[in-house]
Biopython code that builds the backbone (N, CA, C, O; Angstrom):
import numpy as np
from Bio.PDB.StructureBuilder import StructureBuilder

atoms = [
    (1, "UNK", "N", (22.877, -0.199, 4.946)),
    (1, "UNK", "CA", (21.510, 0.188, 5.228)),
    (1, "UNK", "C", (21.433, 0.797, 6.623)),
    (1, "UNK", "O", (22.005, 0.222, 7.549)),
    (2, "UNK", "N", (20.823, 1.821, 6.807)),
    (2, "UNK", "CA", (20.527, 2.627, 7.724)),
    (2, "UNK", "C", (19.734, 1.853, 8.762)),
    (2, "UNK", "O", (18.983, 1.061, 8.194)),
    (3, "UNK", "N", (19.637, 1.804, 10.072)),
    (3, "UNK", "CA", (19.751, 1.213, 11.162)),
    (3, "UNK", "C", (18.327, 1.753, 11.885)),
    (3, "UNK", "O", (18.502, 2.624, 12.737)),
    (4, "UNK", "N", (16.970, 1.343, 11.648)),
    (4, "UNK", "CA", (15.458, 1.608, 11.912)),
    (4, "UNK", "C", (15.207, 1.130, 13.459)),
    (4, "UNK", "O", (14.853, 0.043, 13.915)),
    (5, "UNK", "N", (15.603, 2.651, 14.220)),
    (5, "UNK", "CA", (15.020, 2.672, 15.668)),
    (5, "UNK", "C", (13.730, 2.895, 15.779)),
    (5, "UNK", "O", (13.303, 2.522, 16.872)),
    (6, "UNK", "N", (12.716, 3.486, 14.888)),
    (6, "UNK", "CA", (11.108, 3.960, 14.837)),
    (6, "UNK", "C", (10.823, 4.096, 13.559)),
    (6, "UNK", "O", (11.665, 4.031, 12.664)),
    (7, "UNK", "N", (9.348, 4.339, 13.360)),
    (7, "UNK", "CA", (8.844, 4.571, 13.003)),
    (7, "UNK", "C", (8.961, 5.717, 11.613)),
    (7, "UNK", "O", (8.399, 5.853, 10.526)),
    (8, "UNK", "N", (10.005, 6.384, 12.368)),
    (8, "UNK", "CA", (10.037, 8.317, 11.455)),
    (8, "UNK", "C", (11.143, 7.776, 10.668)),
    (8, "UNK", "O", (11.273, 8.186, 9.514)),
    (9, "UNK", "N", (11.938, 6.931, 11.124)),
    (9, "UNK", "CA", (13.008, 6.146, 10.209)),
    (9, "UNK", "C", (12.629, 5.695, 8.578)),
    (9, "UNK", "O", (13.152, 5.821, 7.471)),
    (10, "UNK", "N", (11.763, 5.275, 8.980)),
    (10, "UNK", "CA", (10.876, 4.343, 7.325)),
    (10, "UNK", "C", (11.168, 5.536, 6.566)),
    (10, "UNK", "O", (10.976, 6.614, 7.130)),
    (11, "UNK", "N", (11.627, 5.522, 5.307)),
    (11, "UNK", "CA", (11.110, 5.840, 3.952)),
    (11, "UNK", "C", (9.856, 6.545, 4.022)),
    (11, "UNK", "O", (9.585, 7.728, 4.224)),
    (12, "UNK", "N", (8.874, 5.097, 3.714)),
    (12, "UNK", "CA", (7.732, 5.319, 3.706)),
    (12, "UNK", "C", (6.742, 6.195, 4.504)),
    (12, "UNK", "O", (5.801, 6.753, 3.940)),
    (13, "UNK", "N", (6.971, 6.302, 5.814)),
    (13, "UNK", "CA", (6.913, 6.998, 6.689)),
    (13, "UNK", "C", (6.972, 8.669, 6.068)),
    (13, "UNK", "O", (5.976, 9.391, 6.008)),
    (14, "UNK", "N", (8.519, 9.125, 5.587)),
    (14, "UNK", "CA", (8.892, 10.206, 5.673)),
    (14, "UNK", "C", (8.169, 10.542, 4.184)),
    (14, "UNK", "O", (7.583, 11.603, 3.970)),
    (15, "UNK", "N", (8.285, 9.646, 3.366)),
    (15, "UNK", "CA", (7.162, 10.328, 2.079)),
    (15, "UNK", "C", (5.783, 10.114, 2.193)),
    (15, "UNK", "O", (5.091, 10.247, 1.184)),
    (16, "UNK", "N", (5.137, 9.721, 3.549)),
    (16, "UNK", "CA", (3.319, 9.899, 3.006)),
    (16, "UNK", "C", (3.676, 11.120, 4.144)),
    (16, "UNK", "O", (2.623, 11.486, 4.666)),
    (17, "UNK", "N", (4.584, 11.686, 4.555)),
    (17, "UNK", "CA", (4.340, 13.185, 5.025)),
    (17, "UNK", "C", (4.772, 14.004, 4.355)),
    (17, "UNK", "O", (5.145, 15.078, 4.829)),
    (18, "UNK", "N", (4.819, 13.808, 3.468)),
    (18, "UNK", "CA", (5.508, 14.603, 2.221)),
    (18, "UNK", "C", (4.380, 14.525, 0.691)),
    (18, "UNK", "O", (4.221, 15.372, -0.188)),
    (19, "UNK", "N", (3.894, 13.469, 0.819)),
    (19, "UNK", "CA", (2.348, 13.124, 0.682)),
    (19, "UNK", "C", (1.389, 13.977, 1.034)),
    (19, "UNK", "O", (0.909, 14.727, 0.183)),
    (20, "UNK", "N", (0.993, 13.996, 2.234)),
    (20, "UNK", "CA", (0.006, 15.089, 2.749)),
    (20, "UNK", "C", (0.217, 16.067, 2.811)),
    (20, "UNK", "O", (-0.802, 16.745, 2.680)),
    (21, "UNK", "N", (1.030, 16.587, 2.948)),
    (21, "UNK", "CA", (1.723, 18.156, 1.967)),
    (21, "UNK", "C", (1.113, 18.680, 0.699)),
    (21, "UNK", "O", (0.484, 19.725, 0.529)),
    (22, "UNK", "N", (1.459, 17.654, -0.231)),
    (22, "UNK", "CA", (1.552, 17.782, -1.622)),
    (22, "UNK", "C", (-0.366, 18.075, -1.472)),
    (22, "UNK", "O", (-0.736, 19.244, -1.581)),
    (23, "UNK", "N", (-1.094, 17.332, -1.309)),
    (23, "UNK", "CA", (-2.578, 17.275, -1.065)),
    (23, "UNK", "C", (-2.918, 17.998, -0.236)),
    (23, "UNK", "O", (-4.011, 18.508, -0.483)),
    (24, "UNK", "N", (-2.644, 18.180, 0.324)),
    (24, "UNK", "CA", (-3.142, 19.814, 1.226)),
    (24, "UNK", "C", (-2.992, 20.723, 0.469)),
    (24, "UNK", "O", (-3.947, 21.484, 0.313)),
    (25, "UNK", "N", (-1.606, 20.988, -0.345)),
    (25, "UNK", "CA", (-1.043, 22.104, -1.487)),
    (25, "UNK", "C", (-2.262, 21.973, -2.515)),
    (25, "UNK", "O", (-2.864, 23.012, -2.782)),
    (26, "UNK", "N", (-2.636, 20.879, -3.060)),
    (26, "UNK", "CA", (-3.422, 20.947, -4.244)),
    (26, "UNK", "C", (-4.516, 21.201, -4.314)),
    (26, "UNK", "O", (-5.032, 21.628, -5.347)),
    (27, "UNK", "N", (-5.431, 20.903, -2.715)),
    (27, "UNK", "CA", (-6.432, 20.991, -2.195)),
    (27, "UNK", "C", (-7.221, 22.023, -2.068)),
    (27, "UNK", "O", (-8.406, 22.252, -2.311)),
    (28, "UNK", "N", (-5.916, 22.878, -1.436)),
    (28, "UNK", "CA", (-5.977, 24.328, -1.236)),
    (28, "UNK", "C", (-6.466, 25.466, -2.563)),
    (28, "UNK", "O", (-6.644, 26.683, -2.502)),
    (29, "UNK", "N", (-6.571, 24.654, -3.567)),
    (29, "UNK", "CA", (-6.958, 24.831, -4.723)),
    (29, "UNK", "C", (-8.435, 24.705, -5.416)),
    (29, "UNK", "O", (-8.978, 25.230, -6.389)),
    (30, "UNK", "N", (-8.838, 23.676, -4.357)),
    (30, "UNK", "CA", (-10.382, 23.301, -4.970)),
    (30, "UNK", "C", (-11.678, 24.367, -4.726)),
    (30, "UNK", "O", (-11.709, 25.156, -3.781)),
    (31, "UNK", "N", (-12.374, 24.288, -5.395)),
    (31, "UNK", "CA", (-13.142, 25.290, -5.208)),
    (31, "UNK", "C", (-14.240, 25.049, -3.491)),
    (31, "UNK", "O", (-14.881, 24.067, -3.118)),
    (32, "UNK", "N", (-14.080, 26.109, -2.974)),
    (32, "UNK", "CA", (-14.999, 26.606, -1.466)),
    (32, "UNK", "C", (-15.693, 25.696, -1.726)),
    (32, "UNK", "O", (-14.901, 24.824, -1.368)),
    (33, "UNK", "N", (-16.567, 25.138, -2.071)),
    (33, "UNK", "CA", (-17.797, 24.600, -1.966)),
    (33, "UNK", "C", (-17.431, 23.234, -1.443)),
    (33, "UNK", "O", (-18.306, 22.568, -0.891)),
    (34, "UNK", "N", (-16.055, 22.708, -1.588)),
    (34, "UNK", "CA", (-15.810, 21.067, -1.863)),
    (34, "UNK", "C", (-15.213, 21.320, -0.153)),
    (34, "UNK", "O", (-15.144, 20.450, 0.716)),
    (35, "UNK", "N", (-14.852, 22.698, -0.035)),
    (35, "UNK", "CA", (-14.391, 22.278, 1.674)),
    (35, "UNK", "C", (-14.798, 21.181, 2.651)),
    (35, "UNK", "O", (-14.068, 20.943, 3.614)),
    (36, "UNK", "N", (-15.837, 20.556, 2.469)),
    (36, "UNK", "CA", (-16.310, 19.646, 3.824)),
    (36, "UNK", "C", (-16.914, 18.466, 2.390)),
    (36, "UNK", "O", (-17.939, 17.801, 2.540)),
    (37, "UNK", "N", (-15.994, 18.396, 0.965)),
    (37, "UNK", "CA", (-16.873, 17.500, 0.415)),
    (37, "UNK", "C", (-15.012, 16.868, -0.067)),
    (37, "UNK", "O", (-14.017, 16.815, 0.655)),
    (38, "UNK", "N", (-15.172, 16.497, -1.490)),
    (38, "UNK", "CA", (-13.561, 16.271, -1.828)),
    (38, "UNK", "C", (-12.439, 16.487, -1.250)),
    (38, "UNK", "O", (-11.639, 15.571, -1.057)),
    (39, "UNK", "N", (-12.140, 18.125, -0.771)),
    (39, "UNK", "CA", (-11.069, 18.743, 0.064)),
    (39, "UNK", "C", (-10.893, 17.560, 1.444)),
    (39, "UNK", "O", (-9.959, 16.770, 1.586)),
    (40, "UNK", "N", (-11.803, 17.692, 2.138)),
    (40, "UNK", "CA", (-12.094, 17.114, 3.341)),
    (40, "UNK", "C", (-11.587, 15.578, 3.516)),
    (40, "UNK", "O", (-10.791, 15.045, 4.289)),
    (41, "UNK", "N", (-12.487, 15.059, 2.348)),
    (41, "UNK", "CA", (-11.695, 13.413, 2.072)),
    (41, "UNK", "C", (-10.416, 13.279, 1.944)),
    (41, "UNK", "O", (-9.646, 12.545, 2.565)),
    (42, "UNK", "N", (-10.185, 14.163, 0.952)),
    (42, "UNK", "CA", (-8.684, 13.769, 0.360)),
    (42, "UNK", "C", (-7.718, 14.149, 1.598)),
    (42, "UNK", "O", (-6.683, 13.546, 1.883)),
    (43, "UNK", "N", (-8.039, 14.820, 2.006)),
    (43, "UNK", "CA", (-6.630, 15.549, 3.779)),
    (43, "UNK", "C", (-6.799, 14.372, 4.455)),
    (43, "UNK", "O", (-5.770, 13.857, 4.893)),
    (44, "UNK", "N", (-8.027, 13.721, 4.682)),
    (44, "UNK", "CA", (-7.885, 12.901, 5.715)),
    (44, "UNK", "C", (-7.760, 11.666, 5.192)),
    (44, "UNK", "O", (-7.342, 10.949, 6.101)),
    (45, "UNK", "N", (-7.929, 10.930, 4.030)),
    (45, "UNK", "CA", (-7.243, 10.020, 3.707)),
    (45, "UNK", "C", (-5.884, 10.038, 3.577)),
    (45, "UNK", "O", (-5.328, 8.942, 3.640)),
    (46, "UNK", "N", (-4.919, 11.430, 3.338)),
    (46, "UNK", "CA", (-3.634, 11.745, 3.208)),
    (46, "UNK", "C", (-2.966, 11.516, 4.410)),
    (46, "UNK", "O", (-1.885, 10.937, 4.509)),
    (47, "UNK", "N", (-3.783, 12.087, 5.533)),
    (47, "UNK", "CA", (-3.369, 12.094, 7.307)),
    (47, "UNK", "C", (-3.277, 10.497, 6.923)),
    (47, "UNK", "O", (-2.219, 9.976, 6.569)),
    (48, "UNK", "N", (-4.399, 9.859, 7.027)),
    (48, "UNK", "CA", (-4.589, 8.458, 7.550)),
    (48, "UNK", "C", (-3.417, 7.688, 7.265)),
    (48, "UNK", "O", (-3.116, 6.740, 7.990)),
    (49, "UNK", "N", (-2.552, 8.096, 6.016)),
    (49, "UNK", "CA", (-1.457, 7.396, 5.668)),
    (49, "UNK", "C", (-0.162, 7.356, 6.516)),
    (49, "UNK", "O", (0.334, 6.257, 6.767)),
    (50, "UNK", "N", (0.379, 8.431, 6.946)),
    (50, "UNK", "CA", (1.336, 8.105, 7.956)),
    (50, "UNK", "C", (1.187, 8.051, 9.625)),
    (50, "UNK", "O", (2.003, 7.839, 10.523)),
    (51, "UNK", "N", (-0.108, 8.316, 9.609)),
    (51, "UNK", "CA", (-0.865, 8.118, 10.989)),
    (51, "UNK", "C", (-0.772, 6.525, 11.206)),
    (51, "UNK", "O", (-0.207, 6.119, 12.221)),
    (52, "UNK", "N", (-1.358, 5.531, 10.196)),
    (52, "UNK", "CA", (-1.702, 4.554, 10.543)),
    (52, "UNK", "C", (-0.358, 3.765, 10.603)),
    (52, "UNK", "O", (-0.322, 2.906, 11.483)),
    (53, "UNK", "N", (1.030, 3.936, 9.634)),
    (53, "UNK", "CA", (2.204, 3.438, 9.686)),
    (53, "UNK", "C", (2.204, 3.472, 11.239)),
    (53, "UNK", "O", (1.698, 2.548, 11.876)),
    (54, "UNK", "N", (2.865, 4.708, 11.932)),
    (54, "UNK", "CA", (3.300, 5.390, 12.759)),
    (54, "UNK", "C", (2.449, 4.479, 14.271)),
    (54, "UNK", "O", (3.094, 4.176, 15.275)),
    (55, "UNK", "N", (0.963, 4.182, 14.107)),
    (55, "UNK", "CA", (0.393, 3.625, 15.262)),
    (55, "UNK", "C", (0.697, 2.308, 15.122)),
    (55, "UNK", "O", (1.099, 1.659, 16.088)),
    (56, "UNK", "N", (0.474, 1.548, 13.413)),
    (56, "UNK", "CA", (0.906, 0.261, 13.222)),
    (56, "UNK", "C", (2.261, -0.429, 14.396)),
    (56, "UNK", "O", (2.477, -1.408, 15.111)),
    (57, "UNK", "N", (2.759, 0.590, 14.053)),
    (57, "UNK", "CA", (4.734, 0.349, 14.829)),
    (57, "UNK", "C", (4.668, 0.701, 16.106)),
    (57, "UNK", "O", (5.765, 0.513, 16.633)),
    (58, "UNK", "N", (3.832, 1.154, 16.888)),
    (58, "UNK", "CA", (3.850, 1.231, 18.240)),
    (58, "UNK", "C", (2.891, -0.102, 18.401)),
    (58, "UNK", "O", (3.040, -0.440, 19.576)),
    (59, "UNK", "N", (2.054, -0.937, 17.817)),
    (59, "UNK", "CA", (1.780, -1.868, 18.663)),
    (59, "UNK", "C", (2.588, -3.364, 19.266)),
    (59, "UNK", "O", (3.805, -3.376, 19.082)),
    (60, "UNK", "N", (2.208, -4.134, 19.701)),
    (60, "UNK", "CA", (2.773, -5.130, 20.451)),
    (60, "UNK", "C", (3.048, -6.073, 19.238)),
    (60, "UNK", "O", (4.199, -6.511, 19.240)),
    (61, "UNK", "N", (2.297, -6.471, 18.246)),
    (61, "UNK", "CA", (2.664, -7.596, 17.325)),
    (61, "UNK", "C", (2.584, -7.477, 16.130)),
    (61, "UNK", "O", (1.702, -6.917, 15.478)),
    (62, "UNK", "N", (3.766, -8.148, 15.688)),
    (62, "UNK", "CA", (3.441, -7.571, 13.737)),
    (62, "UNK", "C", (2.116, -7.535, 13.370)),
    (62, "UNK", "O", (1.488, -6.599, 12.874)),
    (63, "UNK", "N", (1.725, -8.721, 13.683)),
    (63, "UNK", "CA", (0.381, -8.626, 12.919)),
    (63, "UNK", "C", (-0.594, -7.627, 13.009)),
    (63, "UNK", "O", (-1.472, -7.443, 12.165)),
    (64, "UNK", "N", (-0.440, -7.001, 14.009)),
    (64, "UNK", "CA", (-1.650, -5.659, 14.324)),
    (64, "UNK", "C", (-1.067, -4.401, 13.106)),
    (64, "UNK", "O", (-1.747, -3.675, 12.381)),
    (65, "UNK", "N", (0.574, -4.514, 13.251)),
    (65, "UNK", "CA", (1.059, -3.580, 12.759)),
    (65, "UNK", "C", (0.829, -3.897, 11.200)),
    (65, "UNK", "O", (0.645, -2.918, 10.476)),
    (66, "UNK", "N", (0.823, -5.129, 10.638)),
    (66, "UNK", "CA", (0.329, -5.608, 9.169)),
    (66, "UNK", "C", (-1.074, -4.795, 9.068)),
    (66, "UNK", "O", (-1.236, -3.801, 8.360)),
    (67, "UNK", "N", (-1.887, -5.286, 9.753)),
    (67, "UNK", "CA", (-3.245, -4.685, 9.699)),
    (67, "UNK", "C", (-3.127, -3.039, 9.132)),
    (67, "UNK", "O", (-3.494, -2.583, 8.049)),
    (68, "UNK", "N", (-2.518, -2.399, 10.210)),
    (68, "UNK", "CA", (-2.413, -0.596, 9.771)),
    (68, "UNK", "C", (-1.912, -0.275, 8.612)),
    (68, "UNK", "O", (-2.279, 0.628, 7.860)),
    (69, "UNK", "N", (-0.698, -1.359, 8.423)),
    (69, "UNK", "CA", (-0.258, -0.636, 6.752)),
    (69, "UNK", "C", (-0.911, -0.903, 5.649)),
    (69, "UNK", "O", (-0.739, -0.384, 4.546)),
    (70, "UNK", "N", (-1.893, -1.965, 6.043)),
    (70, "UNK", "CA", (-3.243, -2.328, 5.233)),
    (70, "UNK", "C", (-3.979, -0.814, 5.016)),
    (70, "UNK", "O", (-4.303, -0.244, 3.974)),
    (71, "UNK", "N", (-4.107, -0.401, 6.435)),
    (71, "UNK", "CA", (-5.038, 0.627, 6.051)),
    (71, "UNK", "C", (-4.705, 2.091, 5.465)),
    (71, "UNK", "O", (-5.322, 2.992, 4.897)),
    (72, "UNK", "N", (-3.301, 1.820, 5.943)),
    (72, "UNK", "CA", (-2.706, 3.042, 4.860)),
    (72, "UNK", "C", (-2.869, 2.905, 3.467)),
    (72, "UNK", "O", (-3.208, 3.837, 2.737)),
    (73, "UNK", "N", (-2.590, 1.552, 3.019)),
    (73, "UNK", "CA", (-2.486, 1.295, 1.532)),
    (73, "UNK", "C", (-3.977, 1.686, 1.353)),
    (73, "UNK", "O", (-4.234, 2.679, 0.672)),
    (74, "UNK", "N", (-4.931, 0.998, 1.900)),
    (74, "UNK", "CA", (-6.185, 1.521, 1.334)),
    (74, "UNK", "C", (-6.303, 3.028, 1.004)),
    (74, "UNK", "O", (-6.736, 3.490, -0.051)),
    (75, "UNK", "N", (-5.861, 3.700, 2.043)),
    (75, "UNK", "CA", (-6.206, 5.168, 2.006)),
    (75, "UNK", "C", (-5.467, 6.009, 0.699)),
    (75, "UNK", "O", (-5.809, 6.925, -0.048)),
    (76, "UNK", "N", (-4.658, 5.434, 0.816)),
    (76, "UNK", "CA", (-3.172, 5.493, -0.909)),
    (76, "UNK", "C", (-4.137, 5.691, -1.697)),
    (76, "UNK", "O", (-4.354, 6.777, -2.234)),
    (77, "UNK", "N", (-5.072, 4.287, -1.909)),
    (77, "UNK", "CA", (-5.279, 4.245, -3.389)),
    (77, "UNK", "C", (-7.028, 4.580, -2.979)),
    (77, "UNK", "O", (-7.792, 4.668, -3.940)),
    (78, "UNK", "N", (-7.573, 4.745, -1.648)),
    (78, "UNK", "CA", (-8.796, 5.572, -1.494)),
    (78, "UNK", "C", (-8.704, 7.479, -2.325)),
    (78, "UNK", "O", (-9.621, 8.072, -2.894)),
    (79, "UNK", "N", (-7.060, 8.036, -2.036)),
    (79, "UNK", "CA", (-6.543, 9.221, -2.167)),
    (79, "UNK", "C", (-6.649, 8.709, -4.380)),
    (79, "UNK", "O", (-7.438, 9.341, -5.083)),
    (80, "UNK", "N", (-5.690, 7.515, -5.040)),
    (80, "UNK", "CA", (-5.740, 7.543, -5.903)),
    (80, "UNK", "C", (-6.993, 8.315, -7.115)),
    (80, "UNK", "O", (-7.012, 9.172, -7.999)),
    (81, "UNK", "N", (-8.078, 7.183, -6.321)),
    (81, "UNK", "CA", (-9.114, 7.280, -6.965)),
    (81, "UNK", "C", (-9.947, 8.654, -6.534)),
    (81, "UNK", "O", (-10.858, 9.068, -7.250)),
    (82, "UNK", "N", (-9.625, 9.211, -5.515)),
    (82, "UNK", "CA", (-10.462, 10.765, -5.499)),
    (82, "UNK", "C", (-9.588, 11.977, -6.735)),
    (82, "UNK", "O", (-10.025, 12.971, -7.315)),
    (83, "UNK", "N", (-8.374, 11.387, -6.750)),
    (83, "UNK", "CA", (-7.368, 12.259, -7.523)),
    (83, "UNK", "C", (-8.321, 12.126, -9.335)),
    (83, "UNK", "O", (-8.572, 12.864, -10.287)),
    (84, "UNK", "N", (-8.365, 11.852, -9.254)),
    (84, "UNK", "CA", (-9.278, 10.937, -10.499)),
    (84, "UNK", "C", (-10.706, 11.503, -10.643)),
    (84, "UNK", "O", (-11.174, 11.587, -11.778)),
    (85, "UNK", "N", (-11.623, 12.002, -9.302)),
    (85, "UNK", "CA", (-12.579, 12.616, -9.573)),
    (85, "UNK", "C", (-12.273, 13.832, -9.487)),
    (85, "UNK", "O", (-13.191, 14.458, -10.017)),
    (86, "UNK", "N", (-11.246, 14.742, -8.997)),
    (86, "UNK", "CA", (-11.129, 15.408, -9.037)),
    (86, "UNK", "C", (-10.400, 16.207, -10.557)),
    (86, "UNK", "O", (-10.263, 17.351, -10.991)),
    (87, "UNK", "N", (-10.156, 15.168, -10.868)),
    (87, "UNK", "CA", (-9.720, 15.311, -12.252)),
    (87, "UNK", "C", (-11.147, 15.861, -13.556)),
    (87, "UNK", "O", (-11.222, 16.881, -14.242)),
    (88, "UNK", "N", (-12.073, 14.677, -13.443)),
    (88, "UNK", "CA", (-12.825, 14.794, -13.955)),
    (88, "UNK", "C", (-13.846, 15.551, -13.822)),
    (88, "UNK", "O", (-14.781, 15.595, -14.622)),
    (89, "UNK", "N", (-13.693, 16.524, -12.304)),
    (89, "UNK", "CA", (-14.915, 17.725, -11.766)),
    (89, "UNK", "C", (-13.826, 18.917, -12.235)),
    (89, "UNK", "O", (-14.034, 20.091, -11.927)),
    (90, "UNK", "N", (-12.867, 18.586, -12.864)),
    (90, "UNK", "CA", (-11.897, 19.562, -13.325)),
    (90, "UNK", "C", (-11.490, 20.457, -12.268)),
    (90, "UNK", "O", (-11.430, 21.684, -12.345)),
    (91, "UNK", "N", (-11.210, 19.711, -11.248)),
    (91, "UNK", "CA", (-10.093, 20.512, -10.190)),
    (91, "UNK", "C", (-9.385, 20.956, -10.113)),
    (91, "UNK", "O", (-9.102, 21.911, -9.389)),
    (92, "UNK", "N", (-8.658, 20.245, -11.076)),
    (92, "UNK", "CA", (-7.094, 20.058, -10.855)),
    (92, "UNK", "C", (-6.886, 19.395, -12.367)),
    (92, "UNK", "O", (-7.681, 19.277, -13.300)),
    (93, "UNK", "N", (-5.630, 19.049, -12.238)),
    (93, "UNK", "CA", (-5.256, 18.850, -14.081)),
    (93, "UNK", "C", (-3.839, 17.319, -13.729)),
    (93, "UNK", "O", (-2.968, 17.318, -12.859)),
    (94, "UNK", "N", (-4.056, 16.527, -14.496)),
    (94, "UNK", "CA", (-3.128, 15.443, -14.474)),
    (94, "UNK", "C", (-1.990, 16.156, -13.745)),
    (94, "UNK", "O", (-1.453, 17.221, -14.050)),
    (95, "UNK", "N", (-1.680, 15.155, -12.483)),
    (95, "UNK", "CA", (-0.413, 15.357, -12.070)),
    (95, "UNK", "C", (0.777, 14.433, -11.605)),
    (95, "UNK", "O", (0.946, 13.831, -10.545)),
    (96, "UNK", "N", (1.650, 14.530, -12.898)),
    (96, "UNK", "CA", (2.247, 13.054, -12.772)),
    (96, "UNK", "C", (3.013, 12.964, -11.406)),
    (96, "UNK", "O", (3.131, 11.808, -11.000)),
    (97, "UNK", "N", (3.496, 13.826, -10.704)),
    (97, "UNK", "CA", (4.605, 13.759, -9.349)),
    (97, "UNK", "C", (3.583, 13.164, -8.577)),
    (97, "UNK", "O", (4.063, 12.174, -8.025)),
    (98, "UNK", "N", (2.382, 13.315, -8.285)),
    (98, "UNK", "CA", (1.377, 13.110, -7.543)),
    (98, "UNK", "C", (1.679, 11.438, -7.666)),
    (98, "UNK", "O", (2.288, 10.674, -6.917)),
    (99, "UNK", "N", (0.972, 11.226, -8.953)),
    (99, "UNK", "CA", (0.583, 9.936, -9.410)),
    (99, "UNK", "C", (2.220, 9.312, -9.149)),
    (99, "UNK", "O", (2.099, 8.188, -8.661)),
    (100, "UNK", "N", (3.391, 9.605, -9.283)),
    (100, "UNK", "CA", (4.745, 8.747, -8.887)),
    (100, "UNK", "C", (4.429, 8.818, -7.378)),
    (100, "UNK", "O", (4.247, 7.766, -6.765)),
    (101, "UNK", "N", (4.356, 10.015, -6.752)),
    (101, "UNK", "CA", (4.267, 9.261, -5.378)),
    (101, "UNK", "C", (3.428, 8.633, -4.841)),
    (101, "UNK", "O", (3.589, 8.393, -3.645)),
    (102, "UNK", "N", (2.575, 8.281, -5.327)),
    (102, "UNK", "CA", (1.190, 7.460, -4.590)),
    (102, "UNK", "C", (1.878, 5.873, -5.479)),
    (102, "UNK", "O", (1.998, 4.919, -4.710)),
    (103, "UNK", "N", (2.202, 5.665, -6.630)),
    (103, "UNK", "CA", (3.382, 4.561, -7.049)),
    (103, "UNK", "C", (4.193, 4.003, -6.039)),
    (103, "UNK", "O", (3.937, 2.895, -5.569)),
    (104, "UNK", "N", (5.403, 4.864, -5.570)),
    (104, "UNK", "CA", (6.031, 4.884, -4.962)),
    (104, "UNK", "C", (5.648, 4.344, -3.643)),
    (104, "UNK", "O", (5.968, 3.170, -3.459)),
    (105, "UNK", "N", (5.049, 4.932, -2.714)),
    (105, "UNK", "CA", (4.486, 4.683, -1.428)),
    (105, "UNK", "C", (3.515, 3.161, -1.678)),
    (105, "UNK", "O", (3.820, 2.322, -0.829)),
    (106, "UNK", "N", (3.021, 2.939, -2.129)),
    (106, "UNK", "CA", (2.318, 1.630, -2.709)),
    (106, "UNK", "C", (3.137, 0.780, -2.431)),
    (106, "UNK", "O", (3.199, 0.078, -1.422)),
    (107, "UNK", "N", (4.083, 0.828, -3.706)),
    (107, "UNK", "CA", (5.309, -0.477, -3.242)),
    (107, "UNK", "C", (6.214, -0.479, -1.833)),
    (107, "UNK", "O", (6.731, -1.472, -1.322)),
    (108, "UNK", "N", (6.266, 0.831, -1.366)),
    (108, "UNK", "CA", (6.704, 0.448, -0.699)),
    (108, "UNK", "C", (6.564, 0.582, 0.554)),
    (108, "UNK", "O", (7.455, 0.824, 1.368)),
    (109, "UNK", "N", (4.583, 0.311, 0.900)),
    (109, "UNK", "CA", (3.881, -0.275, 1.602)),
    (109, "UNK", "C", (3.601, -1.843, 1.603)),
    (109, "UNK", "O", (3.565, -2.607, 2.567)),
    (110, "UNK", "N", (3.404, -2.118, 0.172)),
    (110, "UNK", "CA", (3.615, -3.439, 0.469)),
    (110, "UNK", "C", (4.828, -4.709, 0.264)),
    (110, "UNK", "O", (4.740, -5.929, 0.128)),
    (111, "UNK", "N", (5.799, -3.897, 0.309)),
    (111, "UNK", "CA", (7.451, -4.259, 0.865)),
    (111, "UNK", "C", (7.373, -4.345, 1.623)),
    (111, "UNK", "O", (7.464, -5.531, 1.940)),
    (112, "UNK", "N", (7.116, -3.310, 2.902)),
    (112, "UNK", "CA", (7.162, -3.569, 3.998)),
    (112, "UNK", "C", (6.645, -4.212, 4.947)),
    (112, "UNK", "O", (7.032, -4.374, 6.104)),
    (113, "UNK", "N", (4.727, -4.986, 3.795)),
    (113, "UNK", "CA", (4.330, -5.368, 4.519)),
    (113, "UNK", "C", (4.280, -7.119, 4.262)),
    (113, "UNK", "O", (3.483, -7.907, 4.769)),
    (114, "UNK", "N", (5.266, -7.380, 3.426)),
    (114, "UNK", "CA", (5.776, -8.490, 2.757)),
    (114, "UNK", "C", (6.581, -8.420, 3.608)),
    (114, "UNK", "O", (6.475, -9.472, 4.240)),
    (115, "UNK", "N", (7.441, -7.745, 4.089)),
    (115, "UNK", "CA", (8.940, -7.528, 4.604)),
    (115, "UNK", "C", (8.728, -8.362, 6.038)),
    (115, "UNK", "O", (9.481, -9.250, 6.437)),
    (116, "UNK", "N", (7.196, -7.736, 6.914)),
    (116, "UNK", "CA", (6.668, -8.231, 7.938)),
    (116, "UNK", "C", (6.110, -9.147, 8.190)),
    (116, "UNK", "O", (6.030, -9.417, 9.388)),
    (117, "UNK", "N", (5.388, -10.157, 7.093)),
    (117, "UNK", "CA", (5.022, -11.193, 6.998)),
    (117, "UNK", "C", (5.958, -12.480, 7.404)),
    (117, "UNK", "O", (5.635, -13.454, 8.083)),
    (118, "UNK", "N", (7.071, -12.218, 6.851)),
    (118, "UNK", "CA", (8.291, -13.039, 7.041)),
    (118, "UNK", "C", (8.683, -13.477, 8.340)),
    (118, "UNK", "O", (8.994, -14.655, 8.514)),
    (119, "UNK", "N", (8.703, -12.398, 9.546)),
    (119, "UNK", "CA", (8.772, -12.203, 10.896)),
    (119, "UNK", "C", (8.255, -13.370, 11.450)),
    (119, "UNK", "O", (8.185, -13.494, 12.673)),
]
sb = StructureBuilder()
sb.init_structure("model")
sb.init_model(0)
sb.init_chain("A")
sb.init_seg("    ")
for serial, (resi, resn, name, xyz) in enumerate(atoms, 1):
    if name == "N":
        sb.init_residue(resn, " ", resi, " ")
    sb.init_atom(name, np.array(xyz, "f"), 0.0, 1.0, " ", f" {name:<3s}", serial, name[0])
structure = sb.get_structure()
């Protein structure tokens, strides 16, 4: 196992920026009008995800850092469920890579934050 000096190390880390990519890409798709409505949410719940890892791990005690990956996970499945209206305002069309990585990052947000509990 690879040897975690920061933050950019994580996995998890390197796929919710690979995450907000993908949602910016799809976003970029929605119709003008949703710019400051859906579009808007979904980028910044996408940001919020490796933002909040990334500050989690610069603080002083796990537990603060538990707290942030809390709030990433929220934002995960805050992002889930907009994917979902956007589905149904016919945005966009089922997208399973989407839906594996928001899977993906889930577990293994709360691996890590199981992982930290232990500490």
């Amino acid at each position: 196992m690879n040897e975690i000096n920061s933050h950019k190390d994580l996995l998890v880390y390197q796929k919710s920026l690979d995450f907000v990519q993908n949602i910016y890409q799809l976003t970029a798709k929605f119709p003008e009008e949703e710019k400051f409505g859906l579009t808007s949410q979904m980028r910044r719940a996408a940001i919020s995800i490796p933002s909040n890892i990334a500050e989690g791990a610069a603080r002083q005690f796990v537990k603060e850092y538990i707290q942030f990956l809390y709030v990433s996970l929220g934002s995960i499945v805050e992002i889930e469920t907009q994917l979902e209206i956007a589905k149904r305002l016919n945005f966009c069309i089922e997208n399973s890579r989407l839906q594996e990585e928001i899977i993906h990052i889930k577990r293994m947000l709360i691996k890590l934050i199981q992982i930290l509990k232990t500490k």
